[in-house]
C-alpha positions as CSV (number, residue, x, y, z in Angstrom):
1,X,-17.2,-78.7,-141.4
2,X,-13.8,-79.1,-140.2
3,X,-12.5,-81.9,-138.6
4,X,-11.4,-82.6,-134.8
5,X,-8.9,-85.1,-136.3
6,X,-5.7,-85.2,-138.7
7,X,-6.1,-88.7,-140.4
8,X,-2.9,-90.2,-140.1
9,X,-1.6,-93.7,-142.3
10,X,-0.3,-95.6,-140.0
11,X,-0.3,-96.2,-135.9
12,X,2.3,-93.9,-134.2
13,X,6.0,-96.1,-134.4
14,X,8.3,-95.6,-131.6
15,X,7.3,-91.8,-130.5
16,X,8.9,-89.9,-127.9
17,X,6.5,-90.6,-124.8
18,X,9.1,-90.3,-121.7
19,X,7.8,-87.5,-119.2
20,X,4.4,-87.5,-121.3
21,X,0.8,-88.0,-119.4
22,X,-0.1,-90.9,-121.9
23,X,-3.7,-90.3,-120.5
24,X,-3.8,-86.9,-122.2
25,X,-1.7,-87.1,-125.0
26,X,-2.5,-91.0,-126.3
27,X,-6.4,-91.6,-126.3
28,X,-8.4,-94.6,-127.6
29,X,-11.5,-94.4,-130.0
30,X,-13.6,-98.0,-130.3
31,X,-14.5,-98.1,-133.8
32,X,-15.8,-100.8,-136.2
33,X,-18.8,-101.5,-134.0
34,X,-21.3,-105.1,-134.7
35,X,-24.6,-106.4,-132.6
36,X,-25.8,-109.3,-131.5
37,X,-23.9,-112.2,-132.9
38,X,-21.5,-110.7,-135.3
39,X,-20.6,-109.3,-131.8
40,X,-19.9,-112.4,-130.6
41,X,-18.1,-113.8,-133.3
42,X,-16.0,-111.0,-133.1
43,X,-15.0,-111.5,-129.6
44,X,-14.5,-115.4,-129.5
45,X,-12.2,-115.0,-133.0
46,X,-10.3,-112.6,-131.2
47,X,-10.7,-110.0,-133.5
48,X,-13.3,-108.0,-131.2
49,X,-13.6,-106.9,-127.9
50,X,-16.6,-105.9,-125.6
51,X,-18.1,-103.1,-125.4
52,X,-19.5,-102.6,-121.8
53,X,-19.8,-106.1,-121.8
54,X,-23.1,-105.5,-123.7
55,X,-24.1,-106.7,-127.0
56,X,-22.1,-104.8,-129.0
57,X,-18.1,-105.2,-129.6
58,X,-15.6,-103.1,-130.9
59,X,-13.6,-104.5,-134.1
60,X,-11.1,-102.1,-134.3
61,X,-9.4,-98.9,-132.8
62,X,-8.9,-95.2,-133.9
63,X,-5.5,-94.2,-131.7
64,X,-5.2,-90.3,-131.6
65,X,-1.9,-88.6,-131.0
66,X,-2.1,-84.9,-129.6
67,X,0.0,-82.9,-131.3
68,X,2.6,-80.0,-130.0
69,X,1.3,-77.3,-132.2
70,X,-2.3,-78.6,-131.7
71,X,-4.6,-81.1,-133.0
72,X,-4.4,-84.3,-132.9
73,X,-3.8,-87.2,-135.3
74,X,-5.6,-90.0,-135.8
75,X,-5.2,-93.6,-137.1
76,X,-7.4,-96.7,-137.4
77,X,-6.4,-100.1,-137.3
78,X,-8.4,-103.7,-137.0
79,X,-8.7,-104.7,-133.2
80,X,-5.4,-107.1,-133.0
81,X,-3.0,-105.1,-134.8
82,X,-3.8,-102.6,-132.5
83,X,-3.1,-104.7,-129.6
84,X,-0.2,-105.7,-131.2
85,X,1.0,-102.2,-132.1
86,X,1.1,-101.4,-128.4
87,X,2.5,-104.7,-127.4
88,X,5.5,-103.6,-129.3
89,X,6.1,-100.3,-128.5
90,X,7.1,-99.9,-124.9
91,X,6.0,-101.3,-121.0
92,X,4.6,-98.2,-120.2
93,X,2.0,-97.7,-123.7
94,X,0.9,-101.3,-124.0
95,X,0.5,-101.1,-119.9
96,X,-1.9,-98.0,-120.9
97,X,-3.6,-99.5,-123.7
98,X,-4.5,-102.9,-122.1
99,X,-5.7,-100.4,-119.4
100,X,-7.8,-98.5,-121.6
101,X,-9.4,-101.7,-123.5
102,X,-10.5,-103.1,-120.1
103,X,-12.4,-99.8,-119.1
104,X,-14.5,-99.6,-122.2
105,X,-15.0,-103.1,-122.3
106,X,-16.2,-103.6,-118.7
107,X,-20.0,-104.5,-117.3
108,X,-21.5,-101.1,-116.5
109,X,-23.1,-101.2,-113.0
110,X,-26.9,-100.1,-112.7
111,X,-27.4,-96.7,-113.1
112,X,-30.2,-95.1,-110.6
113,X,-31.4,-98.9,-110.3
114,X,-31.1,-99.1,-114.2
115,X,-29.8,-102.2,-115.7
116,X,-27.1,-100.7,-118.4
117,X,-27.4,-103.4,-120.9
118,X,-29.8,-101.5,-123.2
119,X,-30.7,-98.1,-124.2
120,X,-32.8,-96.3,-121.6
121,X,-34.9,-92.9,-122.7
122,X,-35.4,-90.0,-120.4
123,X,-38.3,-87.8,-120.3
124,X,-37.4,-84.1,-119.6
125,X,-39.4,-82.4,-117.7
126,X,-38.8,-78.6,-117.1
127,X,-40.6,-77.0,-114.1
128,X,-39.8,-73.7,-115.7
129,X,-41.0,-70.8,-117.6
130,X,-38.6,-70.0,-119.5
131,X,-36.8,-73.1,-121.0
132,X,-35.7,-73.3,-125.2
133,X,-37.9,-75.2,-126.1
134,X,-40.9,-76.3,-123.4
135,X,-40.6,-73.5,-120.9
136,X,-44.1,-72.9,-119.5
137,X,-45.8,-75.9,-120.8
138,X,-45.3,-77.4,-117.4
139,X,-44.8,-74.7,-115.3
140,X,-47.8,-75.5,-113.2
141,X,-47.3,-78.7,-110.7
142,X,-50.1,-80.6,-112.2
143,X,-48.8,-80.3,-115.7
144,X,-45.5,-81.2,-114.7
145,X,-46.6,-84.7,-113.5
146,X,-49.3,-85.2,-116.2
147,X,-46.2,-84.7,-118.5
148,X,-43.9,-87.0,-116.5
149,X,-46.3,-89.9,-116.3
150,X,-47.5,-89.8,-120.2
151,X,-43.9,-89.6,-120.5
152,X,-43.3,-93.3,-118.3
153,X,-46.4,-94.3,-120.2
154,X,-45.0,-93.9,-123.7
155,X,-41.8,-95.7,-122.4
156,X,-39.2,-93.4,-120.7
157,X,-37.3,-95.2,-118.3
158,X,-36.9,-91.9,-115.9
159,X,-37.5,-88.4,-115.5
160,X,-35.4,-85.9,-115.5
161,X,-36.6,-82.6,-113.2
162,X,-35.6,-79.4,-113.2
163,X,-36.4,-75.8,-112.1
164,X,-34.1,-73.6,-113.6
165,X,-33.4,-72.8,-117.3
166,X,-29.6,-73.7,-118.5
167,X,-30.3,-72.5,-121.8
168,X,-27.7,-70.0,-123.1
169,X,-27.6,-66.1,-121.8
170,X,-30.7,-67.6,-119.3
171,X,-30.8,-65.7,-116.1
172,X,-30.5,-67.7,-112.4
173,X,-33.4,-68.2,-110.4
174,X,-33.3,-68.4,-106.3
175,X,-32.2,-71.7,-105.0
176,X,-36.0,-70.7,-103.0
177,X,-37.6,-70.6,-106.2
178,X,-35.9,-73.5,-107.3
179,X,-36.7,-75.7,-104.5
180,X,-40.2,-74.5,-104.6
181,X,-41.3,-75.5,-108.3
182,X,-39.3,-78.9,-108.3
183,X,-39.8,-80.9,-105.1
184,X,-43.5,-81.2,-105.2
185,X,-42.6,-83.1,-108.6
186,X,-39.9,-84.8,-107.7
187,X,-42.2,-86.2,-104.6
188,X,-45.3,-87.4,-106.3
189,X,-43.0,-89.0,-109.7
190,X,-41.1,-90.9,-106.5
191,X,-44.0,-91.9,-104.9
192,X,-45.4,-93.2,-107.7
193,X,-41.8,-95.6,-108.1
194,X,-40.8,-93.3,-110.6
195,X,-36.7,-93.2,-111.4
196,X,-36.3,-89.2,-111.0
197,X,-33.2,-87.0,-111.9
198,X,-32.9,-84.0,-110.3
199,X,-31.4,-81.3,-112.9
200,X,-29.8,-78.6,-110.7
201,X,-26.2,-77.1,-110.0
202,X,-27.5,-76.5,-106.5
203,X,-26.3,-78.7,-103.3
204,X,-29.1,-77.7,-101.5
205,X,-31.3,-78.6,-104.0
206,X,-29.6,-82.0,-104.3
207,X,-29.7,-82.7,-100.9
208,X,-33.4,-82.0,-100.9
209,X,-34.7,-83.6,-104.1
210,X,-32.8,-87.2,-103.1
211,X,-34.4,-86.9,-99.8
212,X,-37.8,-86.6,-101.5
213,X,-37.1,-89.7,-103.9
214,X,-35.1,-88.6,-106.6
215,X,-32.2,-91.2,-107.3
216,X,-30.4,-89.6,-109.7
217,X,-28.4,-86.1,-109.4
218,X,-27.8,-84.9,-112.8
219,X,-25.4,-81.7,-113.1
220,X,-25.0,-79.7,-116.1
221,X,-21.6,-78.6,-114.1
222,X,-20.5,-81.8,-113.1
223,X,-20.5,-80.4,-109.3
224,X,-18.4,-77.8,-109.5
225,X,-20.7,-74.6,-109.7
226,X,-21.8,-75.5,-106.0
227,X,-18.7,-75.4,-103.6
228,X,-20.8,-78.2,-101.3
229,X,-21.5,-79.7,-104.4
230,X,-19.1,-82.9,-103.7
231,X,-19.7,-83.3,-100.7
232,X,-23.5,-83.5,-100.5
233,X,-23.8,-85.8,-103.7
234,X,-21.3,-88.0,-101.5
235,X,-23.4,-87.8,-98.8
236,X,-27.0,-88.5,-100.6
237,X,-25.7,-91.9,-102.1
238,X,-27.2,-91.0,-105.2
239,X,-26.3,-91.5,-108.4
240,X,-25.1,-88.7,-110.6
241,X,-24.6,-87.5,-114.3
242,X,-21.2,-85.6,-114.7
243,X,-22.0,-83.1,-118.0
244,X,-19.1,-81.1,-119.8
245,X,-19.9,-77.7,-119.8
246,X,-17.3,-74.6,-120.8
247,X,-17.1,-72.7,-117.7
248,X,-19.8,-72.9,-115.0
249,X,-22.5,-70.1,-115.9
250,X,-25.1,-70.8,-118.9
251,X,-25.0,-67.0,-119.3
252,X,-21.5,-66.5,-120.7
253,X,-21.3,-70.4,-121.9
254,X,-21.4,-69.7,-125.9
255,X,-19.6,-66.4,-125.8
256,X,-16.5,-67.4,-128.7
257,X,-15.8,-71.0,-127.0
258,X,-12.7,-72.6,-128.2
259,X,-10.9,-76.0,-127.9
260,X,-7.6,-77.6,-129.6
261,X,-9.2,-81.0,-130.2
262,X,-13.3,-80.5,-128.9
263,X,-13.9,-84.2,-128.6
264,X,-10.5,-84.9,-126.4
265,X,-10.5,-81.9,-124.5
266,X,-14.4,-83.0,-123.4
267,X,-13.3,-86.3,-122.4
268,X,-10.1,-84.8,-120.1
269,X,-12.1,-82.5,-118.5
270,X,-15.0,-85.5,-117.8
271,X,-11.6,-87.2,-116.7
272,X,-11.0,-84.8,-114.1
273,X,-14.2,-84.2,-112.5
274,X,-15.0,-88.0,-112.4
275,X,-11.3,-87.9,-110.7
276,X,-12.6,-85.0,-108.5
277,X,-15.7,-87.3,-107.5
278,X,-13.4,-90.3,-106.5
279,X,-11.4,-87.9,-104.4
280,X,-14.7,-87.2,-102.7
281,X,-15.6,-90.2,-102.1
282,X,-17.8,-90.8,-105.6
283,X,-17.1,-94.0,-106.5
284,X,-17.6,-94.4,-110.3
285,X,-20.2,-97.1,-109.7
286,X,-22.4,-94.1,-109.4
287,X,-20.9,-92.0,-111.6
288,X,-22.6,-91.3,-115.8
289,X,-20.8,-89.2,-118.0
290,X,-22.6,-86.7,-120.3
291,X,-20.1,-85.0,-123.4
292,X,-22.8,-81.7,-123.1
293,X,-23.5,-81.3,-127.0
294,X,-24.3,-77.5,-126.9
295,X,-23.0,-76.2,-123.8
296,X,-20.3,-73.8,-124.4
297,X,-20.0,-75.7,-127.9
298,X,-20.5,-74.1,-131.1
299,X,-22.1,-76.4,-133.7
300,X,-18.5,-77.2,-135.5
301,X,-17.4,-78.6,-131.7
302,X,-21.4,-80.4,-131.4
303,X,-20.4,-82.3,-134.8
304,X,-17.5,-83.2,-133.6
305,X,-18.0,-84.5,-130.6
306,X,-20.8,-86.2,-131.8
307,X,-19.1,-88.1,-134.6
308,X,-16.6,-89.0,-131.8
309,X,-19.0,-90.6,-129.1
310,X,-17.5,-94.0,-128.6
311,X,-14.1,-92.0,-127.1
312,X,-16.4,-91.5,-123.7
313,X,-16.2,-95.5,-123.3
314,X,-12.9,-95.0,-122.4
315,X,-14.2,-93.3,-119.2
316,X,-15.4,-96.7,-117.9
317,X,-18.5,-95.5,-116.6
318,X,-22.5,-94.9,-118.5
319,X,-22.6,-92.3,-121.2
320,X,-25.9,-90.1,-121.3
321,X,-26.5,-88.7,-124.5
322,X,-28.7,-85.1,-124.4
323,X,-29.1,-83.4,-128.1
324,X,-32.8,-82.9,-127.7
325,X,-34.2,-79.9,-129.7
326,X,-31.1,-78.0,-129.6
327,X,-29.8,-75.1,-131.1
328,X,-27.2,-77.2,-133.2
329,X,-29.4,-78.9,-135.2
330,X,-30.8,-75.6,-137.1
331,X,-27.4,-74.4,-137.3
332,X,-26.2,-77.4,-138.9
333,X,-29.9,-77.2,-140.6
334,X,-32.3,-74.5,-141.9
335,X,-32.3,-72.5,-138.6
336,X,-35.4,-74.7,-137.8
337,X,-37.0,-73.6,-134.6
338,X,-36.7,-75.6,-131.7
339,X,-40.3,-77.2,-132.3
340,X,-39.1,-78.1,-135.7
341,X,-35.9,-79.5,-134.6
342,X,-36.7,-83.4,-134.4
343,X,-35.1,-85.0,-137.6
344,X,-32.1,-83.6,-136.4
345,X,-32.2,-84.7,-133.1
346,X,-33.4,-88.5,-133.9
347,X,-30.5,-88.3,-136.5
348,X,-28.0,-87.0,-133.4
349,X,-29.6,-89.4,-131.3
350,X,-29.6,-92.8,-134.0
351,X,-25.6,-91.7,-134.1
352,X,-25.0,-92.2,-130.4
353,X,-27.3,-95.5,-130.3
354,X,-25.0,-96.4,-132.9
355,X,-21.5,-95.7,-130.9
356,X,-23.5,-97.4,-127.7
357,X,-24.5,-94.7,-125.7
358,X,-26.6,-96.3,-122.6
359,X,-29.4,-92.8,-121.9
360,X,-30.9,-90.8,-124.6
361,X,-32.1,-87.1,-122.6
362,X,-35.2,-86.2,-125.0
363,X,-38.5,-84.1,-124.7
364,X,-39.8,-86.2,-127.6
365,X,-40.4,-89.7,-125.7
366,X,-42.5,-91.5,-127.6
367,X,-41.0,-90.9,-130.9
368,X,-37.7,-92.0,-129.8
369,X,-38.9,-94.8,-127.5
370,X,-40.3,-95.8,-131.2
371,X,-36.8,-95.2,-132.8
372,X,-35.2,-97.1,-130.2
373,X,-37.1,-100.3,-130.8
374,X,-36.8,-100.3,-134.2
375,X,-33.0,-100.0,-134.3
376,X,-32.7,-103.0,-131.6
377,X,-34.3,-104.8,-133.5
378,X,-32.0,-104.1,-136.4
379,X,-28.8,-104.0,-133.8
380,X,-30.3,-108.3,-132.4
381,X,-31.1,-106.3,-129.2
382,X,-35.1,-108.1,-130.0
C-alpha cells in the first residue's frame, strides 16, 4: 500500500512561501495523541495542546509540504518545537500555524443538539431497496422505525434516514419517491424526540424532512448536487454533515478516481464547501465534516485517508466518521461480503476513535456502541 506521504527528517527551514496559499500548500496533522490525564499533563507542561477542547491533546505535529511535482512531504516533530519551528520562520507561517492550532484545539459546539465531548454512534437506516448492504430490510415504513428505535435502544445517539441508494453505479430515484419512503420515518423517529439526519442530495427533500423533525441534513455532496441546495439548508437552521465525494453522481463516482495527495486534497475540497456554506450564510457552528471513505476513493486513497484522520481537526468543526460495511474493507481484506465486513469496519472505526473523531455512521449499533465503551474506558473517558 503506498503512502499519501514522503517522510521527510526534518521541519521545512526557510522555504520559498511568497505568493503561496499557505492554506493549500502548508497543512497541519495533530499527532501523538493521550486521554484523560496524560492529556492534561500534557497541556499544563506545555508540551500538549487540546484537541477540541475535549479529553484528548495533541503532543506533537506532522507538518506536510506539497510538493511542485506532486506529493507531499511530511515531518513530525514534539508539540513545542513545532511551535517554535514556525515562530522562527516568517510573520506570515507562524501567523498560519498559531491559526491552525487554535482551530483544532477549540470547543466544538453541539452538533444537532449533541454535546461534542464524546463519541456519539449513528444508526443508519436505509428506506431503500436497493442499498450495499441492508437494502430492503427496511424498506417497509414499519421496519424502518422498528429498526431505528432498537437502534436508539442499543445506544445510537441519532438516526440517520435516507431514501435513495448512493452506493456505486446505483441508479437515482424521483425526488417523489424519495420524499414518499422517508418522511413518514423521519416523522414518527422526531416525534418520538429522536435526533434524525436526513441523507439526501435533494433541497426539496431537505426542506421537507427538517420541517417534519429531522435536525440534521447530512449530504453525501456537501450541497452541491442540488443548485438550491445552500440556500435551503440556510434557510431550515439545521445542522448539516459536509461529505467529500469525487464528483457529484454515485454512478460515475469510482470510475479510475485519482488524487496527488488523497488525504489533503479531501480536506481542501471540505475547505471549500464549508467556505461555500459561510458564503451562504452556514455558519460553521452547524457545520460537521465527513472525509467520505469510499466515495470516489479507491481502497489505496480509503487507507490513506484513514491513517490521516486527525488532518480534518484542522477544519475546526465535528468530524463524522462513515466506514460501515464498505467495499474497502474486502478489498483491503478477503473480498468479504458486505455482511461479513465487520472486523474491518470496527478496526476502521477503533482508528478514527483513536485520532478523535466525534460520530461513528454504522449499521452495526450495538456492537460498536459496545466497542465504544470499552475504548473510553481505556482512553479515561469512564
Amino acid at each position: 500500500m503506498s503512502s499519501a506521504f514522503r517522510r521527510s527528517p526534518a521541519l521545512p527551514r526557510g522555504f520559498a512561501h511568497e505568493g503561496l496559499d499557505l492554506a493549500r500548500n502548508l497543512y497541519l496533522l495533530p499527532t501523538g495523541l493521550v486521554w484523560g490525564e496524560q492529556a492534561a499533563a500534557a497541556i499544563i507542561s506545555g508540551n500538549g495542546w487540546p484537541l477540541a477542547d475535549g479529553w484528548a491533546a495533541f503532543t506533537a505535529l506532522a507538518v506536510a509540504l506539497r510538493r511542485e511535482e506532486g506529493g507531499a512531504d511530511l515531518a513530525v516533530a514534539p508539540f513545542n518545537e513545532a511551535v517554535e519551528w514556525a515562530e522562527g520562520e516568517s510573520p506570515d507561517i507562524a501567523r498560519h500555524v498559531a491559526q491552525a492550532i487554535h482551530r483544532i484545539g477549540a470547543k466544538r459546539p453541539a452538533w444537532g443538539g449533541l454535546e461534542m465531548d464524546r463519541p456519539h454512534v449513528m444508526g443508519i437506516v436505509n428506506v431503500t431497496p436497493d442499498s450495499f448492504s441492508d437494502g430492503g430490510e427496511a424498506f417497509a415504513h414499519a421496519d424502518a422505525v422498528a429498526r431505528a428505535l432498537a437502534m436508539v435502544e442499543a445506544g445510537a445517539s441519532l438516526i440517520d434516514v435516507g431514501g435513495e441508494s448512493t452506493r456505486p453505479g446505483a441508479q437515482p430515484v424521483s425526488v417523489e419517491e424519495e420524499e414518499r419512503r422517508v418522511l413518514p420515518v423521519v416523522r414518527a423517529l422526531a416525534e418520538k424526540g429522536i435526533c434524525v439526519s436526513i441523507d439526501t442530495r435533494h433541497a426539496r427533500i431537505m426542506a421537507a424532512a427538517v420541517a417534519a423533525g429531522a435536525k440534521i441534513i447530512n449530504d453525501v455532496t456537501a450541497l452541491s448536487h442540488d443548485p438550491d441546495a445552500l440556500a435551503v439548508a440556510a434557510r431550515t437552521g439545521a445542522d448539516l454533515c459536509l461529505m467529500h465525494m469525487r464528483g457529484d453522481d454515485p454512478r460515475t463516482m469510482q470510475t479510475d478516481p485519482h488524487y496527488d495527495c488523497a488525504p489533503l486534497d479531501v480536506l481542501d475540497g471540505l475547505a471549500e464547501r464549508v467556505e461555500a456554506c459561510r458564503v451562504a450564510g452556514i455558519p460553521l457552528s452547524r457545520i460537521c465534516v465527513d472525509p467520505g471513505i469510499g466515495f470516489g476513493k479507491t481502497a489505496g486513497h480509503c487507507a490513506q485517508i484513514l491513517g490521516s484522520l486527525a488532518l480534518y481537526h484542522g477544519l475546526g468543526c465535528p468530524v463524522l466518521l462513515g466506514v460501515s460495511r464498505k467495499s474497502f474493507v474486502a478489498k483491503l481484506s478477503r473480498g468479504e461480503d458486505a455482511q461479513h465486513r465487520f472486523p474491518g469496519t470496527l478496526a476502521a472505526n477503533l482508528a478514527g476513535l483513536d485520532a478523535g473523531m466525534q460520530v461513528l455512521r454504522v449499521h452495526d449499533v450495538a456492537e460498536t456502541v459496545q466497542a465504544v465503551a470499552v475504548w473510553r474506558a481505556m482512553r479515561g473517558g469512564g
